[in-house]
Residue frames relative to the residue before (quaternion, step in Angstrom):
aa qw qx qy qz dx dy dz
X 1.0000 0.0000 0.0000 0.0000 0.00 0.00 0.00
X 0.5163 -0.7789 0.2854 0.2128 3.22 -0.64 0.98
X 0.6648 0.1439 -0.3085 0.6649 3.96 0.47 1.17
X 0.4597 0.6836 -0.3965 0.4052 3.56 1.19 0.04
X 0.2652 -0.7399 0.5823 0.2079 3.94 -0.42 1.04
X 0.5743 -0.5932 0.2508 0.5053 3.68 -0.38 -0.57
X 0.5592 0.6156 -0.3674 0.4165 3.31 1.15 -0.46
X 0.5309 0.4448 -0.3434 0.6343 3.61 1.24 -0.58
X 0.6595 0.6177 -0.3164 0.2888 3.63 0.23 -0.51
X 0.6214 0.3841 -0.1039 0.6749 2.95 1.37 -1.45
X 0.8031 0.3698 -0.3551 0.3036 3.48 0.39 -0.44
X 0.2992 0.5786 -0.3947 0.6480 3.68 1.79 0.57
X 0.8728 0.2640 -0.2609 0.3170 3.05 -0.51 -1.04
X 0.3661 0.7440 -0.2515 0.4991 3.35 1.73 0.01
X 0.6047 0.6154 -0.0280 0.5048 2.88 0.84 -1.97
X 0.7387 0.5359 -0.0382 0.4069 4.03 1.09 -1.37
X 0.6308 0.5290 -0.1423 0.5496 2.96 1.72 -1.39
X 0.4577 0.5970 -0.2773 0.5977 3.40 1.08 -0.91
X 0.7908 0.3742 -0.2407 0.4203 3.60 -0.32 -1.13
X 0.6878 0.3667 -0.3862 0.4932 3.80 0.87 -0.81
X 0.5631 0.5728 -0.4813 0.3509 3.80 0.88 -1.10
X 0.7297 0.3208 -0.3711 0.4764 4.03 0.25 -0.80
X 0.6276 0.4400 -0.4946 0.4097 3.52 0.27 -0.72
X 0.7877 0.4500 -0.2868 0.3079 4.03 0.77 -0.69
X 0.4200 0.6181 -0.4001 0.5306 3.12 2.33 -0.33
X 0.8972 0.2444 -0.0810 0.3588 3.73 0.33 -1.13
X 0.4699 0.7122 -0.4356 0.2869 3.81 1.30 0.46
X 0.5186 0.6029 -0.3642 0.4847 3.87 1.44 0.12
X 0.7440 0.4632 -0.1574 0.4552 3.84 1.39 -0.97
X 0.7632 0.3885 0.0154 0.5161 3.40 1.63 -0.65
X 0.3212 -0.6067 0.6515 0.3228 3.22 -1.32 -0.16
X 0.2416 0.7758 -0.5823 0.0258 3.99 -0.58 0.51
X 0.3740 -0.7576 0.5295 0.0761 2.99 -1.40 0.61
X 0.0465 0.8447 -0.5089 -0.1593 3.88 -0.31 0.30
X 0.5746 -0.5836 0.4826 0.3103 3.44 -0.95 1.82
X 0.1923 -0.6175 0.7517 0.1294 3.68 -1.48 1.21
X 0.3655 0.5674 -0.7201 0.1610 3.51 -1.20 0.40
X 0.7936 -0.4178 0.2235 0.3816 3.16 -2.07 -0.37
X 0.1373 0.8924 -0.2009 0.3801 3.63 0.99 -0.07
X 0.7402 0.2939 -0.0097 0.6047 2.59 -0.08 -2.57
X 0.3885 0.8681 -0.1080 0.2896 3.43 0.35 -1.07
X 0.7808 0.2121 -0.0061 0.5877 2.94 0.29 -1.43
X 0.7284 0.5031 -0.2469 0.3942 3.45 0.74 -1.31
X 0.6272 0.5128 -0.3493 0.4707 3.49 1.42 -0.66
X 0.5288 0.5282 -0.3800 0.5450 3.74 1.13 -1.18
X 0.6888 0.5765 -0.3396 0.2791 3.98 0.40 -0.66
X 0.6718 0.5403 -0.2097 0.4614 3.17 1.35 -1.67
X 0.6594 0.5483 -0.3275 0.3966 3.11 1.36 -1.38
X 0.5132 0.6215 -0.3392 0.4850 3.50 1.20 -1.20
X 0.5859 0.5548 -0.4153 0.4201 4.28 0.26 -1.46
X 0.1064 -0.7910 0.5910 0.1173 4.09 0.75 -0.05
X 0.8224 -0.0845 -0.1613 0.5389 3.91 -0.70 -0.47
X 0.4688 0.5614 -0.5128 0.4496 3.67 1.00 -0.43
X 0.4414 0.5434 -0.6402 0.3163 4.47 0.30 -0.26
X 0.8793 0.4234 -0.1555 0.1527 3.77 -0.03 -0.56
X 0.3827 0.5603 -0.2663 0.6846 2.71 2.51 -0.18
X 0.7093 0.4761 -0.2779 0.4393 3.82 0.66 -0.57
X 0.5894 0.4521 -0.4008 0.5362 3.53 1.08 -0.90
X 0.7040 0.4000 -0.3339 0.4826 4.06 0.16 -1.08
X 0.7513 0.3317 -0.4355 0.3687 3.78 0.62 0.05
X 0.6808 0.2228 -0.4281 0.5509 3.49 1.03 0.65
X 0.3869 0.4647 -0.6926 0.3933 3.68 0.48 0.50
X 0.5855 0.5904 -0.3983 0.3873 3.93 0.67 -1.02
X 0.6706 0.5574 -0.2139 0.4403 3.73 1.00 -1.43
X 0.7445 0.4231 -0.2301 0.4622 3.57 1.00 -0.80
X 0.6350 0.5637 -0.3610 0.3856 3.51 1.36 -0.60
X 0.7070 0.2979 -0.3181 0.5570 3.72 1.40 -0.13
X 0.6228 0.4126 -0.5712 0.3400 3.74 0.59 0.53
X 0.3821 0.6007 -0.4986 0.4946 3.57 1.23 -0.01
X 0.8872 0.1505 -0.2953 0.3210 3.25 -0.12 -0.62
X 0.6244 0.3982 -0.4193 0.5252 3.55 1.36 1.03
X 0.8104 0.0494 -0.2160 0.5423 3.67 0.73 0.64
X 0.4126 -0.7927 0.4458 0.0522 2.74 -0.47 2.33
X 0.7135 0.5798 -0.1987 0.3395 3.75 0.86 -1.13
X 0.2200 0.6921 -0.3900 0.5661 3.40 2.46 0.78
X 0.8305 0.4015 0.0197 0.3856 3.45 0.79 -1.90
X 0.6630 0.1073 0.0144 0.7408 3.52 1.60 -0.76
X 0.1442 -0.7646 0.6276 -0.0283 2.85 -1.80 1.29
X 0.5546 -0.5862 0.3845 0.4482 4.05 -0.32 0.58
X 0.8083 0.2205 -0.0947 0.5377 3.34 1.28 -1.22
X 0.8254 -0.3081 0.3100 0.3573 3.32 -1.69 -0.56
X 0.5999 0.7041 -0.3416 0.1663 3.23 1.67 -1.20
X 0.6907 -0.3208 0.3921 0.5160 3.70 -1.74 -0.16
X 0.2380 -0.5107 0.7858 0.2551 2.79 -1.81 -0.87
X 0.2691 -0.8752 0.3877 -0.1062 3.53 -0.57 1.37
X 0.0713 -0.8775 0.4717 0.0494 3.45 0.61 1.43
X 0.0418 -0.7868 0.6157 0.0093 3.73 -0.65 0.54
X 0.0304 -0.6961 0.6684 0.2604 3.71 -1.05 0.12
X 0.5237 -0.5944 0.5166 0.3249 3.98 -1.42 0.56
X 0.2355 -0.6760 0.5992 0.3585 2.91 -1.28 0.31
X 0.8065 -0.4420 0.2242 0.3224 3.45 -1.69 0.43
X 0.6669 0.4422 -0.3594 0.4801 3.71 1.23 -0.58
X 0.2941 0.6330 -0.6031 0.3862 3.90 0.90 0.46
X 0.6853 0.5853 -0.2737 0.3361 3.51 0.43 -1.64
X 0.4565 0.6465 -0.4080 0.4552 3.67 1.42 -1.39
X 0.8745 0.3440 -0.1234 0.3188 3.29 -0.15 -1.94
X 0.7425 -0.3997 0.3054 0.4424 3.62 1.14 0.00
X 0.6543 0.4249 -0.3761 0.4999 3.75 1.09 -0.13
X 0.0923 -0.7898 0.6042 0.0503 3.35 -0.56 1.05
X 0.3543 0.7585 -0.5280 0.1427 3.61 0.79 0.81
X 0.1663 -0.7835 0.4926 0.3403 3.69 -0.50 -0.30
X 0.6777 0.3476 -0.1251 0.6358 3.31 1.22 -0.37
X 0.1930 0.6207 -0.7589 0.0397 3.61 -1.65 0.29
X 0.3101 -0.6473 0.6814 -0.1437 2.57 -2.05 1.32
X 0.2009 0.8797 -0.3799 0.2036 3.57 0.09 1.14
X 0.2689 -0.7591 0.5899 0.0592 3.33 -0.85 1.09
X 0.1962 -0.8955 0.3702 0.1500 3.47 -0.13 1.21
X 0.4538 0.5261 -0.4387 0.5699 3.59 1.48 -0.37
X 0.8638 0.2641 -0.3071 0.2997 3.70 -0.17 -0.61
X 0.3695 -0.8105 0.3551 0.2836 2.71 1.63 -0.02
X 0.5959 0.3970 -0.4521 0.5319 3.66 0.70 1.46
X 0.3071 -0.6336 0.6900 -0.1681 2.25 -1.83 1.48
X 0.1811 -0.5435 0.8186 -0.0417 3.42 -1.76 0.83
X 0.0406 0.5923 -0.8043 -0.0248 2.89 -2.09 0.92
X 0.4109 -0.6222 0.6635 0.0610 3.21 -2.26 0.38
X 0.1363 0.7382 -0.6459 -0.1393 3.24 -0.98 0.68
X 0.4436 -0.7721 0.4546 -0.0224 2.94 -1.51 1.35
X 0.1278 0.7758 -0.6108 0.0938 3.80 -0.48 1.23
X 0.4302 -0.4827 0.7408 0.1822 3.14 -2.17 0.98
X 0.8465 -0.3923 0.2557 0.2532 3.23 -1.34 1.17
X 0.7025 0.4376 -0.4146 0.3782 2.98 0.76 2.16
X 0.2364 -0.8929 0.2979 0.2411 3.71 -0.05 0.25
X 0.4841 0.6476 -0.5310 0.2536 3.26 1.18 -0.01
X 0.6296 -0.6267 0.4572 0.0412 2.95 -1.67 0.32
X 0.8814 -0.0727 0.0982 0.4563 3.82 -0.24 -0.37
X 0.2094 0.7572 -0.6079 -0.1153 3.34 0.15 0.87
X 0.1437 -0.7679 0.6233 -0.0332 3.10 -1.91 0.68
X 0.5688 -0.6659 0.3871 0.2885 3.78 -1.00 0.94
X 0.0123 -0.6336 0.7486 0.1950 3.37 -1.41 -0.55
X 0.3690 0.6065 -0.6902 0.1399 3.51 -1.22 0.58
X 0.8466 -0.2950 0.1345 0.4221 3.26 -2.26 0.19
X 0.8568 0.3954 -0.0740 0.3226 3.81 0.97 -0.80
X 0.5886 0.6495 -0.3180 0.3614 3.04 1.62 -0.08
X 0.2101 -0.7309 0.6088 0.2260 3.95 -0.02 0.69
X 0.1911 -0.7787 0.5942 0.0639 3.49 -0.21 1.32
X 0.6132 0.4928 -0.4653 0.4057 3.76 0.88 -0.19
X 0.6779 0.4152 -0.3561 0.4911 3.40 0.49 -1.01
X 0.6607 0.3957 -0.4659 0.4357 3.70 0.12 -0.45
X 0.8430 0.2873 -0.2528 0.3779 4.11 0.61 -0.32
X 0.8164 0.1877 -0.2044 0.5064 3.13 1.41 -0.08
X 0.4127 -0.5958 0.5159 0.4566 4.00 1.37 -0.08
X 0.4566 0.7317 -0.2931 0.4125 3.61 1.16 0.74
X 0.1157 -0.7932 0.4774 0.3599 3.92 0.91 0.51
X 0.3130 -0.5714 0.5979 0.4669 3.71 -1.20 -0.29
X 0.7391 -0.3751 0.3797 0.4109 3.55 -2.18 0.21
X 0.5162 -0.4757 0.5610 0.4388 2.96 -1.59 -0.54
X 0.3930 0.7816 -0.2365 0.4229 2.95 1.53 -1.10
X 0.6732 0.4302 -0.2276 0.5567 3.74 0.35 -1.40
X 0.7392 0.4454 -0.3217 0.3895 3.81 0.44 -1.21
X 0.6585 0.4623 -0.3623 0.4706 3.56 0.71 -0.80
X 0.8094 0.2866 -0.3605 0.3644 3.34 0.34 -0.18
X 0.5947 0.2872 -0.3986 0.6363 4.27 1.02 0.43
X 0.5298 0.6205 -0.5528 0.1693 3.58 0.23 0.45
X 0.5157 0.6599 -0.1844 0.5144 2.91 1.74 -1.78
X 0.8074 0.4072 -0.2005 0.3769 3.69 0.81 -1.06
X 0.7652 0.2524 -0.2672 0.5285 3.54 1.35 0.10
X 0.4882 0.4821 -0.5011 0.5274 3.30 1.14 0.19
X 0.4771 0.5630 -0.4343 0.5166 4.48 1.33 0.45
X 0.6523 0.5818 -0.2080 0.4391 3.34 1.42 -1.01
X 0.6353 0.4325 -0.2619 0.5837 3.34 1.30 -1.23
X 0.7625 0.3812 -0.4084 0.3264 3.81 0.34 -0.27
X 0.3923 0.6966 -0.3552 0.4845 3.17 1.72 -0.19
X 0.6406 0.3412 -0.3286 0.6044 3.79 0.27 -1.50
X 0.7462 0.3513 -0.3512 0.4432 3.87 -0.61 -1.35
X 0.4456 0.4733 -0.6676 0.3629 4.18 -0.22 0.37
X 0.8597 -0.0579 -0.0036 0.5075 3.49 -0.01 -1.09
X 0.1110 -0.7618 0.6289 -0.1091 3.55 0.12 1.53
X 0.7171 0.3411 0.0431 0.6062 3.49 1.18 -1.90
X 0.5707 0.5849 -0.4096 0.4055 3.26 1.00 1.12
X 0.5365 -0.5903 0.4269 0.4260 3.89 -0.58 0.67
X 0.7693 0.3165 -0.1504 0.5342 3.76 0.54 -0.43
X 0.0084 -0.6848 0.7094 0.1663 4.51 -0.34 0.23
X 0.6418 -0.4878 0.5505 0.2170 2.38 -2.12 0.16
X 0.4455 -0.7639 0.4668 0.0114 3.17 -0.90 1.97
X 0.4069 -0.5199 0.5701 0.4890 4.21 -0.55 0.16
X 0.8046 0.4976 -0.2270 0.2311 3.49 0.38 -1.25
X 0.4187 0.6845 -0.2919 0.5204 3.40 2.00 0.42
X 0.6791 0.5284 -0.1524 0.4862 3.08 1.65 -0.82
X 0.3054 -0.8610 0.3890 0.1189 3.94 0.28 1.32
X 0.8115 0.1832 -0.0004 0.5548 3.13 1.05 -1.26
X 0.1798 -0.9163 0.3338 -0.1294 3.49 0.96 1.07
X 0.7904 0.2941 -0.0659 0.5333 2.75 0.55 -2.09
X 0.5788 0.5889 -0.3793 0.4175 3.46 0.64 -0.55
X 0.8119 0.3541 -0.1030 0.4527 3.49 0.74 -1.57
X 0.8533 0.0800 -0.1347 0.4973 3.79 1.31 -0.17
X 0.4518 0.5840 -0.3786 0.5580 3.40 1.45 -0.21
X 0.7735 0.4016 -0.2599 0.4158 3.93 0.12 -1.03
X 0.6980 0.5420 -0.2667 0.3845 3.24 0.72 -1.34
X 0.5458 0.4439 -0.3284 0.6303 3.98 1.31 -1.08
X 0.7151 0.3681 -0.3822 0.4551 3.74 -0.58 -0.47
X 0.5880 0.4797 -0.4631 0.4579 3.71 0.51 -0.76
X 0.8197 0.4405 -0.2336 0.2819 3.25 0.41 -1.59
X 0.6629 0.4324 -0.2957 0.5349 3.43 1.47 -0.50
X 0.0742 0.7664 -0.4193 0.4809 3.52 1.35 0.49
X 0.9009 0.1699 0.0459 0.3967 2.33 -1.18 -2.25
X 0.5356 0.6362 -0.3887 0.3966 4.08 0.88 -0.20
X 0.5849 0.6489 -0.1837 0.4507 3.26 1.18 -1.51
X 0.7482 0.4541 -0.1753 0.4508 3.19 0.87 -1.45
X 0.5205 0.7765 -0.1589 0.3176 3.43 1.53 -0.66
X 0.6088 0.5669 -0.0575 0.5520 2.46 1.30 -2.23
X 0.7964 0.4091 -0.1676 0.4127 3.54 0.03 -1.74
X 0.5709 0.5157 -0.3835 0.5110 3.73 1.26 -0.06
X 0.8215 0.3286 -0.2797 0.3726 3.62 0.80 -0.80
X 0.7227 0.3487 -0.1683 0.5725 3.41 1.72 -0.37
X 0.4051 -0.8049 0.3276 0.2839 3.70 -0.86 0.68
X 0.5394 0.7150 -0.2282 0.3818 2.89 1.72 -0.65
X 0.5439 0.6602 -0.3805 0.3515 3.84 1.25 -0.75
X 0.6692 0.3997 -0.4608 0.4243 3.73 0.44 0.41
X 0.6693 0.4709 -0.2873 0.4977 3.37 1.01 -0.52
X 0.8422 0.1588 -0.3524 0.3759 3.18 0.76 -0.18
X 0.0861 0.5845 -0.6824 0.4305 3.88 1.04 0.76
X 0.7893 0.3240 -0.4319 0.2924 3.38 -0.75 -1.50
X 0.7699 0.4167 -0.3316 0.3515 3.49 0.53 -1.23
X 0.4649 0.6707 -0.4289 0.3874 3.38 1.06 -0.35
X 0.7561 0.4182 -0.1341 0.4853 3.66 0.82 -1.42
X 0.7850 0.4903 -0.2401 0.2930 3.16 0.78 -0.89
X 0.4601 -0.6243 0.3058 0.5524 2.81 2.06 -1.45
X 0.5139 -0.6978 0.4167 0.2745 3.70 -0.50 1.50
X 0.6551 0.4163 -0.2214 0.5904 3.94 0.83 -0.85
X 0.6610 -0.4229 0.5986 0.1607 3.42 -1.86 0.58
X 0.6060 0.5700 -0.4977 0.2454 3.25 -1.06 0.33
X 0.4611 -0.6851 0.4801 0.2960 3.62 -1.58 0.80
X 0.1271 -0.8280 0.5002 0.2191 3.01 -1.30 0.46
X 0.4228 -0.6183 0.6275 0.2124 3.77 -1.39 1.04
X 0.1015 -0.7558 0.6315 -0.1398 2.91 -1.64 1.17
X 0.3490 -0.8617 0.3500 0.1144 3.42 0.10 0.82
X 0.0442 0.8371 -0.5108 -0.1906 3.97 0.10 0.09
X 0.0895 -0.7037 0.6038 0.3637 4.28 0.83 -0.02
X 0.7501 0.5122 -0.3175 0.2724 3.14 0.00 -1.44
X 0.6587 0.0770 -0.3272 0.6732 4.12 1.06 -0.11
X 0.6463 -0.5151 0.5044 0.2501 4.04 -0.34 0.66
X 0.5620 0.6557 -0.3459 0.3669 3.53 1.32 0.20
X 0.0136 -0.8802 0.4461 0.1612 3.32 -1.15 0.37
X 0.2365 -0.8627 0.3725 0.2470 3.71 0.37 0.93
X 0.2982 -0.8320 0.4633 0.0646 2.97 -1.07 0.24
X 0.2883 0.8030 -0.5083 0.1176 4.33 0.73 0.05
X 0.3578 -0.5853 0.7033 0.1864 2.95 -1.60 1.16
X 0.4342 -0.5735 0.6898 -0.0821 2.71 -1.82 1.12
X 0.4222 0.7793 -0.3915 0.2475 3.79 0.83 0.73
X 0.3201 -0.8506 0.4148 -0.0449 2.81 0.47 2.06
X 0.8509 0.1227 0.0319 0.5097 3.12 0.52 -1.44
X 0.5923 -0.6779 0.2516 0.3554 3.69 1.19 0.48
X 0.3923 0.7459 -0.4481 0.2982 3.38 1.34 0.43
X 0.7684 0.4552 -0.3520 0.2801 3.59 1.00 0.04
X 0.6984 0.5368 -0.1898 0.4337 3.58 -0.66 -0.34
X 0.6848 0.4876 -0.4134 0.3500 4.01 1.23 0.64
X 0.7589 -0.4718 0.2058 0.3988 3.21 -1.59 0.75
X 0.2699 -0.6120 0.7364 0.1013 2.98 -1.69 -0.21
X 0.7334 -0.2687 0.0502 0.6224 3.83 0.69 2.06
X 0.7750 -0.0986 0.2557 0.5695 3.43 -0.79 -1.67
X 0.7953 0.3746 -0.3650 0.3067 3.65 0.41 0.05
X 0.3464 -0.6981 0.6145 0.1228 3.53 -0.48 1.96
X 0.6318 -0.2257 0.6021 0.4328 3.12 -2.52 -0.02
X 0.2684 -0.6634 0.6299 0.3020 3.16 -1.74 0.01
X 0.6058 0.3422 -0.2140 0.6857 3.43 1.73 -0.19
X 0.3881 -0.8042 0.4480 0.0451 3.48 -1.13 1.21
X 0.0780 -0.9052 0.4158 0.0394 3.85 -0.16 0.98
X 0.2716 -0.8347 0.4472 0.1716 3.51 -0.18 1.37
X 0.6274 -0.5603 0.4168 0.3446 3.84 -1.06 0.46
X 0.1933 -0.7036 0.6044 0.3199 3.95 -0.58 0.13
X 0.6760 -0.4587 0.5528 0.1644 2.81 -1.93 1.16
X 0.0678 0.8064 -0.5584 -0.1825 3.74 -0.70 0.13
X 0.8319 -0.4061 0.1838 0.3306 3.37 -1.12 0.43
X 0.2433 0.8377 -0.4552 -0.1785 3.64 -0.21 -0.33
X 0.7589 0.1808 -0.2415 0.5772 3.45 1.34 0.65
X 0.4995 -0.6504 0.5385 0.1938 3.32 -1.23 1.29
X 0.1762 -0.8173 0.5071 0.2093 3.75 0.11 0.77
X 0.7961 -0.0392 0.1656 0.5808 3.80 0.62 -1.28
X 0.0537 -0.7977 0.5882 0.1219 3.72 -0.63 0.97
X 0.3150 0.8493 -0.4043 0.1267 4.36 -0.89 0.49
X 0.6173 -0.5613 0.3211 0.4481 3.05 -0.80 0.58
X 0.6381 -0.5900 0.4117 0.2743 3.52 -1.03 0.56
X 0.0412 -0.7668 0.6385 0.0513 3.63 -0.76 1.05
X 0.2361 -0.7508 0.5937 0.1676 3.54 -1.22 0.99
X 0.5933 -0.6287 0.2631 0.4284 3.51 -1.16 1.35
X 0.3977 0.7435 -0.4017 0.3573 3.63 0.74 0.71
X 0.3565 -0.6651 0.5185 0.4021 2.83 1.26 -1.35
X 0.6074 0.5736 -0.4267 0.3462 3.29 0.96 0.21
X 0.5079 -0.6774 0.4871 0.2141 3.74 -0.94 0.96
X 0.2461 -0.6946 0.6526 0.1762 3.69 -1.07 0.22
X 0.1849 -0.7992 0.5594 0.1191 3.41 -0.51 0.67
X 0.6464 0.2374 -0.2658 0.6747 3.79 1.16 -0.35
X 0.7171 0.4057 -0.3955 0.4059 3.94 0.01 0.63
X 0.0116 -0.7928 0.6082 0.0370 3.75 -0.87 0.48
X 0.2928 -0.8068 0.4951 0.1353 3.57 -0.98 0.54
X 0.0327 -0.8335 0.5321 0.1452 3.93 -0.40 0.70
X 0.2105 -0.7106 0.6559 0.1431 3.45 -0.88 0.87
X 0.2011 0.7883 -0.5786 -0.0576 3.41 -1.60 0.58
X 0.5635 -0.6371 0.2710 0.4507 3.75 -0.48 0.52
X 0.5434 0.5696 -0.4601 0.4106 3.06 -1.39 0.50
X 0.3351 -0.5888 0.5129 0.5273 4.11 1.58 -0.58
X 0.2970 0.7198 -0.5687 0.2651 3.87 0.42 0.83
X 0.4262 0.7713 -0.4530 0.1352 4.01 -0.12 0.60
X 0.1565 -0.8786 0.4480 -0.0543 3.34 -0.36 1.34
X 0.2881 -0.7520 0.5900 0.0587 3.75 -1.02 0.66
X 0.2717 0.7826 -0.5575 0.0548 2.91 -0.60 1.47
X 0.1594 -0.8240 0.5409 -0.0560 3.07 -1.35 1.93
X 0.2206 -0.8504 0.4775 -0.0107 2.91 -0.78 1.90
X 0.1670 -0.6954 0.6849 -0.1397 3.70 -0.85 1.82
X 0.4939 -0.4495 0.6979 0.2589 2.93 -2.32 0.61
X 0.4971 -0.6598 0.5408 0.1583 3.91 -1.32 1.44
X 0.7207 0.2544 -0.0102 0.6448 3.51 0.88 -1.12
X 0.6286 -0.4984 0.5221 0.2896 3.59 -1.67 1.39
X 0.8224 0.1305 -0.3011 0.4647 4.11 0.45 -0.64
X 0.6091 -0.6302 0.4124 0.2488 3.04 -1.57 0.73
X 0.3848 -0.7647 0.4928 -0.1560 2.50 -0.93 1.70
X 0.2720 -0.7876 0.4359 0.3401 4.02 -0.46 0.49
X 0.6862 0.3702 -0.4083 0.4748 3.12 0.66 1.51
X 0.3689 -0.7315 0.5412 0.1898 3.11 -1.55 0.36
X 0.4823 -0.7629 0.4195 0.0974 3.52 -1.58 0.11
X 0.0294 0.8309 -0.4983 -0.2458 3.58 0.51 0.45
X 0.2086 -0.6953 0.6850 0.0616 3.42 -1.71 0.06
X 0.0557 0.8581 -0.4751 0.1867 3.08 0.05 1.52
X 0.1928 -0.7818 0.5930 -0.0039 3.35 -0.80 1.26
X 0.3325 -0.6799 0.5580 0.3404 3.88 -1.25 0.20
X 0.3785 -0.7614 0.4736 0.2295 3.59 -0.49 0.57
X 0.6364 -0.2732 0.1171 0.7118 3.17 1.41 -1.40
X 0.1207 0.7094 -0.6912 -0.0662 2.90 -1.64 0.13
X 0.5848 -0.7926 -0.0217 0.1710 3.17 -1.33 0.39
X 0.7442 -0.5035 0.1213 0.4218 3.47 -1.66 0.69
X 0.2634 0.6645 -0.4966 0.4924 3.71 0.81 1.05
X 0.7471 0.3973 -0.3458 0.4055 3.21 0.49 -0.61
X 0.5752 -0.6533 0.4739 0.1334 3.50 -1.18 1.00
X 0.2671 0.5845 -0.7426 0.1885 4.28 -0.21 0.78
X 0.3630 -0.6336 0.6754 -0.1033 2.66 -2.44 0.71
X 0.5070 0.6937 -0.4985 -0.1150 3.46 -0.54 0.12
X 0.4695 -0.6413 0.6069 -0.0005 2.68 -1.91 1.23
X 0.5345 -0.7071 0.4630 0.0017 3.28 -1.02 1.89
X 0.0745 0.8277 -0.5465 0.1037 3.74 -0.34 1.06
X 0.3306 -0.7746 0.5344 0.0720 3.32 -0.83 0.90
């Protein structure tokens, strides 16, 4: 696909396979329909693109669909006559907080399911830092300080003069030119968004509960994960708010999903320490109650330096309430 690396590639067409596996699990029981736009589109040009990888992808979400069938009946049975409505998101949902990739929706009854969809990875939300981004409001409806700006402006508006020196030059400026990086721009941003974080979550109560949803994703829905390398596909609901997993009349789940606990207090925020004793200077760890601990590691996206940064955040744990599967494919 054309600006499409391969991992995006495979992970579209991924993203596609998923979308045909339910529409082929449930097109004998139903009327459904699957939205054509650009979207579709892509994801099909993707799968089609995923060359021998097309068949390793279809058996890892035929695997994904054989256990949500048998945890959301109202896929399979409908009060009424209506479709069933396959849709795929487009990528700027994710911006605003919806990290589905898929949705399934019955518009008379008004319900809907969604899916997010990963190629052999689990992290979660990535998101920027730079001279302009008000990371509070965008994760919590929280402005950041001024405080917070004065102190990463000075430090990426160094970054922007760094990239713009030799923009118009046969050779840019590389991250890897930079020796002492982390020390001089990795530490200092994380410190400073640190000590914000901590700010925020001191003046409002709501900033642990909604980090999680912020990363995790504001809407319900399960997500599929792929493993090629073990033939496995996982599977965890994400039922924040308890919208998943209910009947449909007389027909129950046959497998039962509990609600997740969310956070409601930030317990200890820092930079990551490995049982070594070694420090991370580009990685911090939040703990919060409930088994709520997260890793964020913050990298440059692109080889030149850019006035911004990248986090990469992963859940370490959270808690044993939450509902994964995995399902063996061949």
């Amino acid at each position: 696909m054309p600006g499409f690396g391969k991992q995006m590639t495979v992970g579209k067409g991924f993203e596609y396979a998923c979308l045909l596996e339910i529409y082929n699990m449930y097109k004998h029981v139903q009327p459904m329909e699957i939205v054509k736009d650009q979207q579709l589109d892509i994801a099909r040009k993707c799968f089609v693109d995923s060359g021998a990888k097309r068949q390793s992808l279809k058996a890892a979400a035929a695997a994904a669909i054989r256990v949500i069938d048998q945890l959301e009946p109202r896929l399979r049975y409908s009060d009424t006559d209506e479709p069933l409505i396959l849709s795929l998101m487009p990528d700027s949902a994710g911006i605003a907080g919806d990290v589905r990739d898929i949705l399934c929706t019955r518009k008379e009854s008004l319900w809907q399911i969604g899916f997010s969809c990963k190629h052999n990875h689990h992290a979660v939300k990535h998101s920027r830092l730079s001279s302009t981004i008000n990371f509070g409001n965008e994760w919590f409806a929280h402005s950041c300080t001024d405080t917070y700006f004065s102190e990463v402006v000075p430090i990426f508006d160094e970054l922007r003069e760094i990239r713009d020196s030799t923009m118009y030059t046969a050779k840019p400026a590389l991250w890897s030119d930079i020796p002492d990086k982390m020390t001089r721009y990795y530490r200092p941003i994380l410190q400073s968004f640190m000590d914000e974080l901590s700010r925020l979550n001191d003046e409002f109560d709501d900033v642990p509960e909604q980090l999680v949803r912020y990363l995790i994703g504001r809407q319900d829905f399960y997500k599929i994960i792929t493993d090629d390398n073990a033939h496995t596909t996982h599977i965890e609901a994400m039922n924040l708010a308890g919208t998943l997993n209910k009947p449909c009349g007389d027909h129950l789940p046959s497998v039962q999903v509990s609600t997740l606990q969310l956070p409601t207090e930030i317990l200890n925020i820092g930079f990551l320490k490995a049982d070594s004793g070694y420090v991370y200077d580009n990685t911090i760890h939040v703990s919060c109650n409930n088994d709520w601990h997260i890793s964020m590691r913050l990298h440059n996206a692109s080889s030149k330096v850019e006035p911004s940064l990248k986090f990469d955040v992963q859940l370490i744990t959270y808690p044993d309430t939450l509902f994964t599967r995995a399902e063996r494919w061949h």
